[in-house]
N, C-alpha and C positions, 0 to 999 in steps of 0.2 A: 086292439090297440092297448091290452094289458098287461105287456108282458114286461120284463123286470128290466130295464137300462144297464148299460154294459159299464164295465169296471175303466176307468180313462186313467194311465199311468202315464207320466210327461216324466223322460229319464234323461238327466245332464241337456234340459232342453234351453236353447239362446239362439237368438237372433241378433248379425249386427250389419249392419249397413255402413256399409264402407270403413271406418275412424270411431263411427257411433256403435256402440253397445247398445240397443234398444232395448233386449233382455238376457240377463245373465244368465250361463247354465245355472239349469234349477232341477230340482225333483221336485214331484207332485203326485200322490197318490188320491184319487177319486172313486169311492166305490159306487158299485153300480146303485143306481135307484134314491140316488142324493142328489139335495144342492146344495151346489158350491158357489161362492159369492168371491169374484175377483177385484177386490176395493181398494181404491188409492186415486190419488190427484191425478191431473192429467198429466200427459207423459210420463208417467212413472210403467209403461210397460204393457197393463193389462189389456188394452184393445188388441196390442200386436203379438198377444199370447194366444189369445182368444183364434183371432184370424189364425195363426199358425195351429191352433186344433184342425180349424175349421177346413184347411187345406186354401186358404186363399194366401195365406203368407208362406214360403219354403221355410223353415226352419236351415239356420247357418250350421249348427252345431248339435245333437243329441237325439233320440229316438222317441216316437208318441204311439203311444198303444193300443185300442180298443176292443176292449173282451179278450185279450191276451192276444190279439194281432197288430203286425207292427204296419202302421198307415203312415210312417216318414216319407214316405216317398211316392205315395196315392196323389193322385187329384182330388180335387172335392167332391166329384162328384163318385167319386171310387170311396168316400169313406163312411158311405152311411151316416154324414150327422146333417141338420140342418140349424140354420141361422134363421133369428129374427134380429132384425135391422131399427135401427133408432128410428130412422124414417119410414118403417114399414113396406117400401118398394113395392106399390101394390101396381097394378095393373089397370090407368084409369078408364080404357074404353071396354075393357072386359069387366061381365057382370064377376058379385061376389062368388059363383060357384064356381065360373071359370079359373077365377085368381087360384082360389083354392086345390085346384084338379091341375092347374098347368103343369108344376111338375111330373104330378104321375102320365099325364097324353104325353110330356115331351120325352116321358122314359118308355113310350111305346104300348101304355096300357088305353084297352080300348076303353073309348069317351065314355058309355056307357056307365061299366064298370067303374070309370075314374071317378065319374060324377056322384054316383051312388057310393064310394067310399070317401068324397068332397062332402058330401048331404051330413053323413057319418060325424066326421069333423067338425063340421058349426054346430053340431045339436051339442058334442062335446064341451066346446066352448062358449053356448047359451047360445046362440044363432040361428036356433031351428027356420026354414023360412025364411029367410035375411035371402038365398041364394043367387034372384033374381036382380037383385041391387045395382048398383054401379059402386064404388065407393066412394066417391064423391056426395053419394045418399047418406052415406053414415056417420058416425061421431067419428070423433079421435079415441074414444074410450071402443067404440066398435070395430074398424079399422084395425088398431093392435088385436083385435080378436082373432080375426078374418090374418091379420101375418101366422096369428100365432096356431092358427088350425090349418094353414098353406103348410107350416115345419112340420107339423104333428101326420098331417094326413101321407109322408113318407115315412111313420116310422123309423125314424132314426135311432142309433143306439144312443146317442148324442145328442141333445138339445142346445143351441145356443142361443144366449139375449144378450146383444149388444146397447147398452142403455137402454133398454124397450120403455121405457115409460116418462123419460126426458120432457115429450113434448105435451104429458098431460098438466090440467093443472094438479095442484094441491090432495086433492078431496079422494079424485076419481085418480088419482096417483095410489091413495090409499088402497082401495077398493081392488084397482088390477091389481095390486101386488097379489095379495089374497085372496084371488082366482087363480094367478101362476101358482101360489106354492100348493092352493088345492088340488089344483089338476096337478102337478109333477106330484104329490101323493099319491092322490087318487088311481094314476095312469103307471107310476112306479117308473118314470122316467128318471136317466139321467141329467140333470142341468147342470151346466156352466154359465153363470150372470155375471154379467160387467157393468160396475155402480161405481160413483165417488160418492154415491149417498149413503153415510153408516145407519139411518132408521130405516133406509130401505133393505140395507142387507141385514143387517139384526133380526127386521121381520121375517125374513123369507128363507136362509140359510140353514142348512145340518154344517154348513164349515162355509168360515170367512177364512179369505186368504188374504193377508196389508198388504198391498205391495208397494215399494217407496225404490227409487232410481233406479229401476228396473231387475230388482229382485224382490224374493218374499223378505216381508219385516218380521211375520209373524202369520202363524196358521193355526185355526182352532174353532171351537164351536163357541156362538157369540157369546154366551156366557163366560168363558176363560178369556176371552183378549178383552172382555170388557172389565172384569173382575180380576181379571189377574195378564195385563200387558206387559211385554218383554220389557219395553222401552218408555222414553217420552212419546214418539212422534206416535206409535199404538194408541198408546195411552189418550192421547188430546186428538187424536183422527176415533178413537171408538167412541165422539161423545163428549161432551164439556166435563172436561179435567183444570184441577189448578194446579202448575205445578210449582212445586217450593221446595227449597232442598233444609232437608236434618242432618241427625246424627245418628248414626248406630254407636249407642255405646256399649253393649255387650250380648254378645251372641251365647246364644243357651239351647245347642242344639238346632230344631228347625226353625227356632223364632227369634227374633231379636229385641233387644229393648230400645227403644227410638225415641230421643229427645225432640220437640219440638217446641222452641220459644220456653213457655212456662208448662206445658202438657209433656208427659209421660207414656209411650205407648207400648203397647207387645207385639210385633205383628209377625208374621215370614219373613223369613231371614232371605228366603230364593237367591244364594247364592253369591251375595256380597256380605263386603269385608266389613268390620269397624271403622268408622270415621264418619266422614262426610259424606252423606246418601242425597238424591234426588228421591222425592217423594211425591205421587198424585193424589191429589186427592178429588171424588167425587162431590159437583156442587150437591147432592142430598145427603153427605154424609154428614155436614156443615152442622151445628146445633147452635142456635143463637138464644141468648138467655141475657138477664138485666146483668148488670156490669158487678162485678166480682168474680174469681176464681175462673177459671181457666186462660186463655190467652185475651188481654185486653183488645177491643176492637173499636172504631169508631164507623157507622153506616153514612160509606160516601155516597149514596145513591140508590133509590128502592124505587120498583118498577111493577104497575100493579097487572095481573098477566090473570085474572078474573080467577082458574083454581090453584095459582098458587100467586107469591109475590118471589122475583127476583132483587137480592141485594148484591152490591158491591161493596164487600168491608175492607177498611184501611189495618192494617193489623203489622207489627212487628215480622211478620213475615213475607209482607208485600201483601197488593190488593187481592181478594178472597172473592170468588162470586160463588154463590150459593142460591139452592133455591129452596123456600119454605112454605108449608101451606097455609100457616099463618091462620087458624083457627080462630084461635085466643088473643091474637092482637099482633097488628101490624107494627112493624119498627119506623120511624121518622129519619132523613136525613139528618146526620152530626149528631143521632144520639150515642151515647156513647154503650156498649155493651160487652158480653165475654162471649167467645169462644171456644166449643169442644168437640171434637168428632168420634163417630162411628167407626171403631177401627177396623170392620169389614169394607168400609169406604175406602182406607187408606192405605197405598200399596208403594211399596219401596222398588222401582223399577233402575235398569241401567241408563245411563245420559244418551 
């Protein structure tokens, strides 16, 4: 089960149903032995991309590739990938080994064999022994194991998760995540993940794809859409952004020079004109200091979050939220104080 995941190429891919455009032709190049994170609000597309890998949706329009073979017109069960499901679809009167072996007995491999390549697969995914189970026996944190060694134990060139971790809580939300992306290293599988949660896809991605009314907004590794997004909607979907609009008032090459209130910045030009800019800025870019010189600010509301403190500043620019660690001393509501930022925080993005 170590061999390298296949290259997933999605060319002028869309689906519509009837009037509705559910997803627009798109491209998407996926190299083998990655994952890709398809993030955006609901209906904006990414489940009925995902399915159309998957082979459970026809695709209306464009071609899907794996390992340089064209599966448009395959079944699912003709294309080598496998799904894990939000709900896990386990099988509740059959023990955990069974769950896990059913695919391969129903593809004709003898019990035996399937079972011993089943045993294989939980030990993969911490389950050594679990096989006996029901899974009604086990956690919710367990359970997504036992789906997620049912996908694995077909070797697929293809991994898919549809929300896989929705129904855990908080904590042990944490913790799956960071057994998937170990195992998709470890195993050099390819994955496809479907999330509207940006901590979750941040943690576990080599490429986030945005997607918003059913095309990509923006594709990249989390570090670039979070540091440097095309747009607003990138921009406040990768992550608490404030957005406020400046000025370019003179371009110098790749950078520009950007007014802001009473602050003066340098930042990347990325493509826009002089004038009037939309501007993000990161609440830790934020620097809060006693009142003089940079952008005057009054604290409408401070929130104590134990290692940091979240503020709300009232500023000439509109309300500001920011978060600080506040070492040296916490700010009071209605104090009044200045403002200045990180200009690696603040990014001149399109409307």
């Amino acid at each position: 089960m170590s061999k390298t995941g296949a290259e997933l190429r999605l060319q002028g891919l869309g689906k519509r149903y009837g009037a509705v455009q559910a997803v627009k032709p798109l491209d998407l190049a996926i190299k083998g032995g990655t994952l890709t994170t398809l993030l955006g609000p609901s209906g904006c597309g990414k489940t009925t991309l995902l399915r159309m890998i998957a082979g459970l949706e026809q695709a209306t329009e464009g071609r899907i590739f794996i390992g340089g073979r064209d599966v448009t017109l395959l079944s699912a069960g003709e294309r080598n990938v496998s799904m894990v499901f939000q709900s896990y679809a386990l099988f509740p009167h059959m023990s955990v080994l069974d769950n896990v072996a059913y695919g391969l007995v129903s593809s004709g491999l003898r019990k035996r064999e399937a079972h011993a390549r089943a045993e294989a697969a939980l030990e993969t995914v911490g389950l050594k022994g679990f096989g006996t189970r029901l899974p009604s026996e086990m956690s919710g944190g367990q359970q997504q194991r036992v789906a997620v060694a049912r996908a694995l134990v077909l070797e697929p060139d293809v991994l898919l998760f549809d929300e896989p971790l929705s129904n855990l809580d908080t904590r042990l939300r944490r913790t799956m995540r960071e057994e998937i992306r170990a195992l998709q290293q470890r195993l050099g599988l390819t994955v496809v993940y479907v999330t509207h949660d940006q901590s979750e896809a941040l943690a576990v991605s080599d490429m986030i794809v945005v997607m918003r009314n059913a095309e990509i907004a923006q594709a990249g590794t989390p570090h670039e859409l979070y540091a440097r997004p095309d747009n607003v909607f990138v921009a406040t979907f990768m992550g608490e952004a404030n957005h406020v609009r400046g000025r370019i008032e003179r371009i110098d090459g790749p950078m520009a020079d950007v007014t802001l209130d009473a602050l003066r910045l340098t930042l990347p030009q990325r493509g826009l004109a002089a004038g009037p800019v939309d501007l993000v800025i990161r609440p830790e870019a934020i620097r809060i200091s006693d009142a003089g010189g940079g952008i005057a600010a009054t604290v409408a509301r401070e929130t104590y979050m134990g290692s940091h403190t979240e503020y709300h500043l009232a500023t000439p620019l509109g309300e500001l939220f920011c978060v600080a660690p506040d070492r040296l001393r916490r700010r009071q509501a209605g104090e009044a104080v200045s403002v200045t930022f990180d200009p690696e925080g603040v990014v001149a993005v399109h409307p």
